[in-house]
MARZA-200872 format. One record per residue (C-alpha): x, y, z; residue in three letters; residue number from 1; chain. Coordinates in steps of 0.2 Angstrom, whole numbers. Layout:
% residues N
> X_Y_Z_res_n_chain
> X_Y_Z_ala_NUM_A
...
% end
This chain:
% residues 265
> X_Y_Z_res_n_chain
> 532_262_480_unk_1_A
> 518_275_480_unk_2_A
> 524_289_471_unk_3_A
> 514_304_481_unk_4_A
> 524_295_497_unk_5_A
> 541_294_487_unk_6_A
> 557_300_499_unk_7_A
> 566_314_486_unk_8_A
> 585_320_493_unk_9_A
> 586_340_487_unk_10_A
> 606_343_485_unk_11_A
> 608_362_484_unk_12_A
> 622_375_491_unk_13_A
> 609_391_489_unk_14_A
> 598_388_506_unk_15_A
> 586_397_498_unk_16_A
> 585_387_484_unk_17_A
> 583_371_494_unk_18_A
> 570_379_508_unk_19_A
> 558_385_493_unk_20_A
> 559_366_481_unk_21_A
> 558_356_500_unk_22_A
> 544_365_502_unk_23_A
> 536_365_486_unk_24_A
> 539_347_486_unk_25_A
> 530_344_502_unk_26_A
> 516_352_497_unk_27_A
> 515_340_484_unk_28_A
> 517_323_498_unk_29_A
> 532_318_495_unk_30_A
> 545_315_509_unk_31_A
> 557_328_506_unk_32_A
> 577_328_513_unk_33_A
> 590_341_511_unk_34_A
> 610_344_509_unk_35_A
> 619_357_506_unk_36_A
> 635_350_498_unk_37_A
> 640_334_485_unk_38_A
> 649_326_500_unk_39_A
> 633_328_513_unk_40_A
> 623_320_499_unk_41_A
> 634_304_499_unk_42_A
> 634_304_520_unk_43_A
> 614_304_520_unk_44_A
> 613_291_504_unk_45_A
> 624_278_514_unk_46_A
> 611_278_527_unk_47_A
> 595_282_520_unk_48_A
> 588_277_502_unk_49_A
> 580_290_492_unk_50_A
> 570_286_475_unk_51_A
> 572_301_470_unk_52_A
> 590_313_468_unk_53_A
> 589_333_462_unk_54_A
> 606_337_462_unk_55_A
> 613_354_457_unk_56_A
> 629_355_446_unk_57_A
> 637_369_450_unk_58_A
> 643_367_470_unk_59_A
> 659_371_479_unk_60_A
> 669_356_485_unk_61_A
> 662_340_478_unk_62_A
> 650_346_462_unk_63_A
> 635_337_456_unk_64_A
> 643_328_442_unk_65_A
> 656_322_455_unk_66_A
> 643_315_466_unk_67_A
> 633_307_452_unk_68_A
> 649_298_447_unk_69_A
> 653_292_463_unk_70_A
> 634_286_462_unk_71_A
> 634_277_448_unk_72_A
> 651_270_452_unk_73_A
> 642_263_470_unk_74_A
> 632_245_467_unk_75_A
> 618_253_480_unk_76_A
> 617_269_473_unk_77_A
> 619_267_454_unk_78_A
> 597_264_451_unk_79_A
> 593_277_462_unk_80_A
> 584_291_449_unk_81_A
> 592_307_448_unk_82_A
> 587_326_439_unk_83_A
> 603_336_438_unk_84_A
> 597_354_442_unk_85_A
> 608_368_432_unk_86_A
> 607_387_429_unk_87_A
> 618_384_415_unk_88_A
> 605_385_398_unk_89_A
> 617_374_388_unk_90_A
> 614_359_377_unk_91_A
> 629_353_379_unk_92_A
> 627_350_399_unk_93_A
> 611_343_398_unk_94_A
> 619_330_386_unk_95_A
> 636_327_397_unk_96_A
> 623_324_410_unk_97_A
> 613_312_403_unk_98_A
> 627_303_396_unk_99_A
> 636_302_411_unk_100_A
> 617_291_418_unk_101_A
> 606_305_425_unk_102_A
> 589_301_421_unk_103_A
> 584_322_418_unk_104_A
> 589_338_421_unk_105_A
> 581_356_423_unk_106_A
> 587_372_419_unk_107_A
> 586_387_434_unk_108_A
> 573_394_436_unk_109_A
> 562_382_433_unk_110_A
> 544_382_428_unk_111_A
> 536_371_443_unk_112_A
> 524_362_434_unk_113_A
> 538_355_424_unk_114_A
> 549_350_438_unk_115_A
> 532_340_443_unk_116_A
> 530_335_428_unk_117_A
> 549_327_425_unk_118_A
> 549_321_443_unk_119_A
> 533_311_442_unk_120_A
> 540_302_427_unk_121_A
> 557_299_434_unk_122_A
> 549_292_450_unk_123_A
> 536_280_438_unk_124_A
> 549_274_427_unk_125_A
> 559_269_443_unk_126_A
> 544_260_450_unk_127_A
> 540_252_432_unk_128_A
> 560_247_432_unk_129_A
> 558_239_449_unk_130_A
> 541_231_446_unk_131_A
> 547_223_428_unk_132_A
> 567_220_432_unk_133_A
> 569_232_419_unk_134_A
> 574_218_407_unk_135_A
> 559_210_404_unk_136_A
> 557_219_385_unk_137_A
> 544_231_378_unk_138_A
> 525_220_378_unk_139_A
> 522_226_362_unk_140_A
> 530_236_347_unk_141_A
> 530_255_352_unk_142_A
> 522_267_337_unk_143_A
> 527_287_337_unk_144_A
> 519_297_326_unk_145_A
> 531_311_320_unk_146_A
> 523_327_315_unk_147_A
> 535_340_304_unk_148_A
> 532_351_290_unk_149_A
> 552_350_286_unk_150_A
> 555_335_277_unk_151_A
> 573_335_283_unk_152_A
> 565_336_300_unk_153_A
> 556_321_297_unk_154_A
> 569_310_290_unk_155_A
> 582_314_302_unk_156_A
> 568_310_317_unk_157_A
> 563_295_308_unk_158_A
> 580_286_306_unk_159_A
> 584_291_324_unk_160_A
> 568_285_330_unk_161_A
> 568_267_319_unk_162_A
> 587_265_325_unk_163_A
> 581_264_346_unk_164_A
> 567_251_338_unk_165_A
> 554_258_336_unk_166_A
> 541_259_323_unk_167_A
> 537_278_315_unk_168_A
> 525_285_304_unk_169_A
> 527_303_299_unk_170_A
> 513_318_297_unk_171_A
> 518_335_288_unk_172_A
> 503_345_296_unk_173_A
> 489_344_309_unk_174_A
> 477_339_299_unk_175_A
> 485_324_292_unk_176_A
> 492_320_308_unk_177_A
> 475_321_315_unk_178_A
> 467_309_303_unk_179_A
> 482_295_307_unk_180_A
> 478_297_326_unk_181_A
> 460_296_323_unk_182_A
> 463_280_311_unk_183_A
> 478_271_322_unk_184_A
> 484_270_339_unk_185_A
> 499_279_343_unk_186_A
> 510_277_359_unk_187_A
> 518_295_359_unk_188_A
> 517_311_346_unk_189_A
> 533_321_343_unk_190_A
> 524_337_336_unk_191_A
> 532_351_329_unk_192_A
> 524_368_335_unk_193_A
> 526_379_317_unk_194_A
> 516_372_304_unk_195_A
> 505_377_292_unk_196_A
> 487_371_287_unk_197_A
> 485_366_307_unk_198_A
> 499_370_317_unk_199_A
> 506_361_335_unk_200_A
> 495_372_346_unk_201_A
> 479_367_336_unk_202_A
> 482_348_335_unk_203_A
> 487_348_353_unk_204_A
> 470_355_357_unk_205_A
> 462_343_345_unk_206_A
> 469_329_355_unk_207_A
> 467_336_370_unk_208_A
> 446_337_369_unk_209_A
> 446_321_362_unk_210_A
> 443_305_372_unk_211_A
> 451_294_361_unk_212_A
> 467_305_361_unk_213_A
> 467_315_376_unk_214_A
> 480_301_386_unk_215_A
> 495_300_371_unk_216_A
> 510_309_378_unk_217_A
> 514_324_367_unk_218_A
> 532_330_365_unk_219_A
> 533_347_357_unk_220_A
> 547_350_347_unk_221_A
> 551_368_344_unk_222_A
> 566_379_336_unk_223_A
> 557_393_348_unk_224_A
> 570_397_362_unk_225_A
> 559_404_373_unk_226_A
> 552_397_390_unk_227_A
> 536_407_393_unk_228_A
> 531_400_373_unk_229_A
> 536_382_380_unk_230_A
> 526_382_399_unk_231_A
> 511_387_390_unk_232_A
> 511_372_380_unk_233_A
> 514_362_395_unk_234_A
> 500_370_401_unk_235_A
> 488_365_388_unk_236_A
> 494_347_390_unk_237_A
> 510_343_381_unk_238_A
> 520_330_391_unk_239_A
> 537_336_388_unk_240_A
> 548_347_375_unk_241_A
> 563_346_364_unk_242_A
> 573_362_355_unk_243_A
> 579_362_339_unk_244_A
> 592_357_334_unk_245_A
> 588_342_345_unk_246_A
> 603_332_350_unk_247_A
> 600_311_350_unk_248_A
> 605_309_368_unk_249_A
> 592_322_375_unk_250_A
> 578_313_362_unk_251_A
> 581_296_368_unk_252_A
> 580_301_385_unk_253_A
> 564_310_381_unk_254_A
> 556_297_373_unk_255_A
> 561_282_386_unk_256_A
> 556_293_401_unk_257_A
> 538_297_393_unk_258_A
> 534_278_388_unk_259_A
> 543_270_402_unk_260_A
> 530_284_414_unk_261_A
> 515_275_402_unk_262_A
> 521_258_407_unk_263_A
> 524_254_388_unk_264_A
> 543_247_390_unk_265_A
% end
């Protein structure tokens, strides 16, 4: 599957909301279809196969955590990809979904380079699922570099970190996380934006002009509720955010869709 070519169903009630993301979408290649309900969603998906679902919560009739239960309940439907799409700003939503098998979510309205951002992977880590059977284990050990000036922070990261298998080494500035990135490889950076010495924005730049450096996925993980603060470190080149308090659902799904996107599990 070529992702620029990838077919994505847009399930949405608002019809502006669907008119202005198809055509966003298009713009970016992709194939793009639309329905305007939970049940028209299912009727399209018995004859067409999509890679990719956006699917709005909160819908009249049949809502979207109907219809991704009634996917995940249907043997042909159950792989497809989906990013639940909410205007509710609500941890405990994003978590219901993920745990019920969405593979993301976005909160309305959404930044565009994120939704890019979170559909790209979503679309790689299907084709990296398909490509490898999805069973056929990690190539190598994966190595996250945590970076946290709260020692509770880093302990709690840590032990949720070492408990999905994978190996951690902890930093409690920039600048000594700089040196270990300099010294070691390290598959993916979970970096803490307040700091002192050398904060998040400042290591992030570090990494970002070097060449070494400049291809490690970055998750920012921030206390800082506010979205304007967040897109412009996704501007700068952080891959993808988590807030504090960070729940362990919405952590391991960050992590597997960044590595599974790098093709390393």
């Amino acid at each position: 599957m070529t992702r620029m070519h990838a077919s994505i169903l847009v399930v949405d009630d608002e019809p502006m909301n669907r008119d202005v993301l198809s055509r966003r979408l298009e713009r970016e290649g992709y194939v793009v279809a639309v329905a305007e309900s939970g049940s028209k969603a299912l009727e399209k998906m018995s004859v067409e196969r999509f890679d990719l679902v956006l699917l709005d919560i909160m819908m009249p009739g049949m809502d979207g955590h109907e219809v991704l239960a009634t996917m995940k309940a249907d043997s042909t439907l159950k792989d497809t990809p989906v990013i639940m799409v909410t205007a509710i700003a609500d941890k405990n939503t994003a978590v219901k979904c993920l745990q019920a098998g969405a593979s993301d979510y976005l909160v309305k309205p959404f930044n565009m380079g994120l939704a890019k951002s979170r559909i790209h992977r979503c679309l790689a880590a299907s084709a990296q699922a398909i490509e490898l059977n999805i069973n056929s284990g990690a190539s190598r050990q994966v190595h996250i570099l945590v970076v946290d000036d709260e020692l509770s922070n880093r302990e709690i990261l840590e032990d949720r970190i070492k408990k999905i298998g994978y190996t951690v080494t902890c930093a409690e500035n920039g600048v000594e996380a700089l040196k270990l990135l300099l010294d070691q490889r390290y598959d993916l950076v979970l970096l803490d934006i307040m700091m002192p010495e050398m904060d998040g924005a400042g290591l992030l730049q570090q990494m970002k002009m070097d060449q070494k450096l400049k291809h490690v996925p970055v998750i920012m993980i921030s206390a800082i509720d506010d979205f304007k603060t967040i897109f412009e470190y996704l501007d700068k080149g952080a891959t993808d955010y988590i807030s504090k308090p960070f729940n362990s659902v919405e952590l391991y799904s960050r992590l597997q869709s960044c590595l599974q996107a790098t093709n390393l599990i």
